[in-house]
N, C-alpha and C positions, 0 to 999 in steps of 0.2 A: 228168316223165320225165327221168333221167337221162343229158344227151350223152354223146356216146361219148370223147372225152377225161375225164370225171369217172369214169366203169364205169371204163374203163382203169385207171385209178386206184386203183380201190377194190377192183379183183379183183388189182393187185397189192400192197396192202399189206395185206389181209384174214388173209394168213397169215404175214405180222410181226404182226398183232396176235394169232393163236392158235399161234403157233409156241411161246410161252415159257411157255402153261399146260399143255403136256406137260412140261416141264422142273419143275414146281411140285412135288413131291416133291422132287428133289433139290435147292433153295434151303431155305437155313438163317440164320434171322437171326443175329449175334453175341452182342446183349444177356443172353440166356439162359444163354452157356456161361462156361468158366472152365478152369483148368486145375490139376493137383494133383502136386505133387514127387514122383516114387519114387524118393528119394534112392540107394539101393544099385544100386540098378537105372539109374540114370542117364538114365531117362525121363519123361515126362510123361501123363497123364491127362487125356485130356479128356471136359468133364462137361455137361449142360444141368441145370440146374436144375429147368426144370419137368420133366421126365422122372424127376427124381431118378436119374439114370443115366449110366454110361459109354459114349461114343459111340464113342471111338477112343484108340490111344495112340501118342505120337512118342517115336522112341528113338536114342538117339545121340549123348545132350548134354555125358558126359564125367560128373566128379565132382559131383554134387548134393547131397554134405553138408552143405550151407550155403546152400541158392540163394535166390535170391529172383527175382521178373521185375515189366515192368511194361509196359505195353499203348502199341499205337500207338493214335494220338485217335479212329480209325476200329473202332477192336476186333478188328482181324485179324488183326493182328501182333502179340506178343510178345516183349521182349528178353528174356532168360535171364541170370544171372550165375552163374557158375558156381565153386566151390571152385576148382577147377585152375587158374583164370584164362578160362575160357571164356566170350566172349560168344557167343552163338546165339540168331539171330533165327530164328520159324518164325510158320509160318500156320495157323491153328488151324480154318480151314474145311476145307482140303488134309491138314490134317495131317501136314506136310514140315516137316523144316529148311529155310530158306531159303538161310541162310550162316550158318559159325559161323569164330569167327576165335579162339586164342587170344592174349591183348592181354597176361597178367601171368603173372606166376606164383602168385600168391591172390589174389583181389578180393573181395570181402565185402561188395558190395551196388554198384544202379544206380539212376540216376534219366533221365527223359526231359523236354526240354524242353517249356515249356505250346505251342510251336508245332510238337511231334513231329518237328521236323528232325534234332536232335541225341540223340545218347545217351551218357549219364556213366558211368564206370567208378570204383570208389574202389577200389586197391589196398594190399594189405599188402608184398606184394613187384610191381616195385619198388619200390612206396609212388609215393605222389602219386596224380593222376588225369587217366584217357584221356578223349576223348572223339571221338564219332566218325557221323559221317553214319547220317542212320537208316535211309536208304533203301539203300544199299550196305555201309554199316561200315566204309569207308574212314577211316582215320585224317585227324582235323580237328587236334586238339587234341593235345598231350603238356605237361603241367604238372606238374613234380614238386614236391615239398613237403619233401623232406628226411624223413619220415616217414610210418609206417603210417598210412591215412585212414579214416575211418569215421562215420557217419550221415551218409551221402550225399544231397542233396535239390533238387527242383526249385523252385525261386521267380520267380513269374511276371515275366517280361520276358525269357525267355532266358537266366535265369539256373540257377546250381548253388549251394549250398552245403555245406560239408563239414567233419567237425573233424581235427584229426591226434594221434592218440594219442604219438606220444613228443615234441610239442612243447608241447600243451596250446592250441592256437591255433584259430582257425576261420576257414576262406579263404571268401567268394565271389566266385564268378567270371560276369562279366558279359559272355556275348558275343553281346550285340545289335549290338552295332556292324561288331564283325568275328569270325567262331565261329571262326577259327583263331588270334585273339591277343586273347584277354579280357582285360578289365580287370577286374587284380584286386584286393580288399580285404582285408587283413588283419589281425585280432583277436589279439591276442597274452595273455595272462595268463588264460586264459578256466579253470585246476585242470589238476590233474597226470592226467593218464590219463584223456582222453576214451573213452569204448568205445562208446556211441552216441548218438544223437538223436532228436531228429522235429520235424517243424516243423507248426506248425497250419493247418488247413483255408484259413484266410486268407493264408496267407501271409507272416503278420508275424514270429511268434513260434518260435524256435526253441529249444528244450531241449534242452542237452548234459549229460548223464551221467558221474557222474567216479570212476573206479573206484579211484585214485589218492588221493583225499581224502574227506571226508565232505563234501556238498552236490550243487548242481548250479548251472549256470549258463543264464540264460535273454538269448537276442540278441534284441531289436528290430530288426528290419527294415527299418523305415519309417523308424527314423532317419537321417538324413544329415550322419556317417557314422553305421551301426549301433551302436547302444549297449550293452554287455552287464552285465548284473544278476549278482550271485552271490545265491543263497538257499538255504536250507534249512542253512547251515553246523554246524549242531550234531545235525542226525536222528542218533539211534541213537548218541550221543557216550558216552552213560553205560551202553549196554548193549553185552553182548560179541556181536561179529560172529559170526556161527555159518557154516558153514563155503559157499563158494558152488559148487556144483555147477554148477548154469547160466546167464548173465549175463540178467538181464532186457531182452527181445527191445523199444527202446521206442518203435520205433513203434508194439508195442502199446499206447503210453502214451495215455490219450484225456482231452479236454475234453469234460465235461456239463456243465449250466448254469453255467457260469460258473466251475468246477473242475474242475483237473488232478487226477484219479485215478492216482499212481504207483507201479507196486511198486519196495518198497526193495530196496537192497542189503545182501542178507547181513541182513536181515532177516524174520520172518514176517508181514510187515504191507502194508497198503496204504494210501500217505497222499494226505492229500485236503489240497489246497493251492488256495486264492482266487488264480484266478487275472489277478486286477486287480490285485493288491499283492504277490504272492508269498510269501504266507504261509500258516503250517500252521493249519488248522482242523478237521481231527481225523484218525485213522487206527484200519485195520479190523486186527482179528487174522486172520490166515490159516491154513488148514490146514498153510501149507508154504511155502516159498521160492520167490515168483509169479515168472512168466516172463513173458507176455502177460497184459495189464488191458485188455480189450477191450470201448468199450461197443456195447449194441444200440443199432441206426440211431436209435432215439427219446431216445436219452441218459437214458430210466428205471432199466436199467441196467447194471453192470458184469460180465463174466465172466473170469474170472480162471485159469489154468491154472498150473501149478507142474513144477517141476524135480524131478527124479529124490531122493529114493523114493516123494512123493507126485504121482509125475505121471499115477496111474489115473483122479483127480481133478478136477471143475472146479467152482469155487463162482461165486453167484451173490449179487450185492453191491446194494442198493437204494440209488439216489443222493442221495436223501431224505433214510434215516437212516443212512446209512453201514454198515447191520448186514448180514450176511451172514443170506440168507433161504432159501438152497437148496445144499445141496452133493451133485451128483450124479459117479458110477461110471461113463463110458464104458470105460474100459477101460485096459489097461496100453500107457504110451507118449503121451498128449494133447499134440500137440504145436504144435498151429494150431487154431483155429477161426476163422470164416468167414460173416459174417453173408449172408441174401440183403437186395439194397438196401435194401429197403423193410423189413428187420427180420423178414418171415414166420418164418423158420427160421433155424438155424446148424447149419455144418457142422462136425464136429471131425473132423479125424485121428488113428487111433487106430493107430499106426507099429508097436508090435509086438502088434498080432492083427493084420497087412495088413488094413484095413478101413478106412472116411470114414464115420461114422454123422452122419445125418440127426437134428436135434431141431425141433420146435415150439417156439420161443422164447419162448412164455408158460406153455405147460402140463408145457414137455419134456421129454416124453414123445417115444418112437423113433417115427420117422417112415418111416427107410428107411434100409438100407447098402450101400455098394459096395465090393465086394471093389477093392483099391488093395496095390501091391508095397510095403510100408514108406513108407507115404505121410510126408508133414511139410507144407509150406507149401500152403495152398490157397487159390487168387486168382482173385475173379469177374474179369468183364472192365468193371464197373463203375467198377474202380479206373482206369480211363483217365479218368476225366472228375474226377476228385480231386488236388487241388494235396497233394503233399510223401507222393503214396505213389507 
């Protein structure tokens, strides 16, 4: 028999424990959703995955011809970077802006620390790079660089790295010790005209793109201080550049077993480079002038999207033997795709039919579409848990 201090008890906490399964409908996990650019429209899209569907959309972000965002550690928040210079944090459960501040006057990409406190800004005007509390957006940091910045990236310790296009240089900036006055490093002779980067899954490896010269240049990380490699100095030296409509986007640049898959510049090719020694080990013909070389989460293989007038198109590259095995037709405008983690499906955006068509990633074949305002970037919220996106 239960005393009457323990009833007491139990008859007042009985409805804390069934108070919050009335509320069970309206809890939503994060893992599932993601968010989709309607650039013209200057809004966002938000999407669950397994629903294959739009749940909600947040509007109010300013110019998103260019954006890109990337997740606080928890999945609820996303920074926004926006063409105009616009950072806007919102909440993707709410479906709110939280705060949008703008910091430049173009920024062209952001990164978040691996400890979510901080968030980077790389700008074209003023050039250099912000950075700024992630919980408020209060200005931490102001670092200028002398020039426009670009592949912006997070590297674990609380760090950032970044390259500068009119100087050819690559800063990182380390503010573990104090996030208002990093210690910075400085790479100097890294090719004329950086345009962007990526840095690999580990953390170590960073690839800068150089649109200014024929090659690319690859930093070590791990070295103390960073070491930077030039390779590929001769790609495409004997053949005529063909004209570039779109720069190749390279973070969609990916590592499978042990090769960099890169689309060239100003070429129709995709080269496949070891990436233990930095050399060329062979290259795919392309339907067209690739943009995004994206692989599936399994590294079997690569998908490939292209710049204006082949951009109705997306090929499908086998890592194996390097041969292109599938060239399929979503539509006019492919401007992103978007794997789900675990590889099941990928999403593309198909920006001028307004539409995000759904594929099965092995048979891909349509799965499902959602009607989307001139969609372009589309970002699970997976990418919170990945170093350098």
């Amino acid at each position: 028999m239960l005393k009457p201090l323990a009833l007491a008890l139990l008859t007042l906490t009985a409805p804390m424990l069934t108070a919050p399964a009335a509320l069970a409908d309206d809890l939503r996990g994060t893992g599932d959703l993601g968010l989709i650019v309607e650039r013209e429209a200057g809004s966002l899209l938000v999407v669950d995955r397994s629903e294959r569907a739009a749940i909600g959309r947040i509007e109010g972000l300013g110019d998103l011809s260019h954006a890109s965002l990337v997740y606080s550690p928890d999945e609820r928040f996303a920074y926004v970077f926006g063409r105009d210079g616009g950072l806007t944090k919102v909440d993707i459960l709410t479906r709110t802006i939280v705060k949008r501040v703008v910091q430049g006057g173009n920024s062209i990409g952001g990164a978040i620390s691996d400890d979510g406190k901080l968030v980077a800004v790389s700008n074209y005007e003023p050039g250099g790079v912000k950075v700024f509390d992630a919980e408020t957006l209060d200005l931490v940091a102001d670092v200028p660089m002398g020039s426009k910045t670009v592949g912006i990236a997070d590297v674990p310790g609380s760090r950032f790295v970044v390259a500068t296009w009119d100087t050819g240089e690559v800063w990182v900036l380390d503010h573990a010790a104090d996030p208002a006055k990093p210690v910075i490093t400085k790479l100097t002779g890294i090719g004329a005209n950086p345009y962007d980067a990526l840095l690999t899954g580990d953390g170590r490896t960073y690839i800068v793109g150089l649109f200014g010269e024929k090659g690319l240049t690859a930093v070590d990380l791990w070295q103390d201080p960073p070491k930077a490699t030039r390779f590929l100095p001769d790609y495409g030296k004997d053949q005529p550049d063909l004209p570039v409509y779109k720069m190749p986007h390279l973070q969609g640049w990916t590592l499978a077993d042990g090769v960099f898959a890169l689309p060239a510049v100003g070429l129709h090719q995709l080269l496949w480079v070891d990436a233990a020694n930095l050399s060329e080990i062979a290259r795919t013909d392309l339907a067209g002038q690739p943009v995004f070389a994206v692989a599936r989460p399994d590294k079997r293989e690569i998908w490939v999207n292209f710049a204006p007038p082949g951009n109705d198109k997306v090929q499908i590259i086998d890592v194996m033997t390097h041969q292109v095995t599938d060239t399929i037709t979503p539509g006019k405008g492919v401007l992103h795709m978007e794997f789900a983690p675990r590889g099941r499906e990928v999403w593309l955006s198909v920006r001028d039919e307004n539409r995000v068509e759904i594929r099965d990633a092995r048979s891909h074949e349509v799965l499902a579409e959602i009607p989307a305002r001139a969609p372009s970037g589309i970002f699970f919220t997976d990418r919170a848990h990945q170093t350098g996106l």
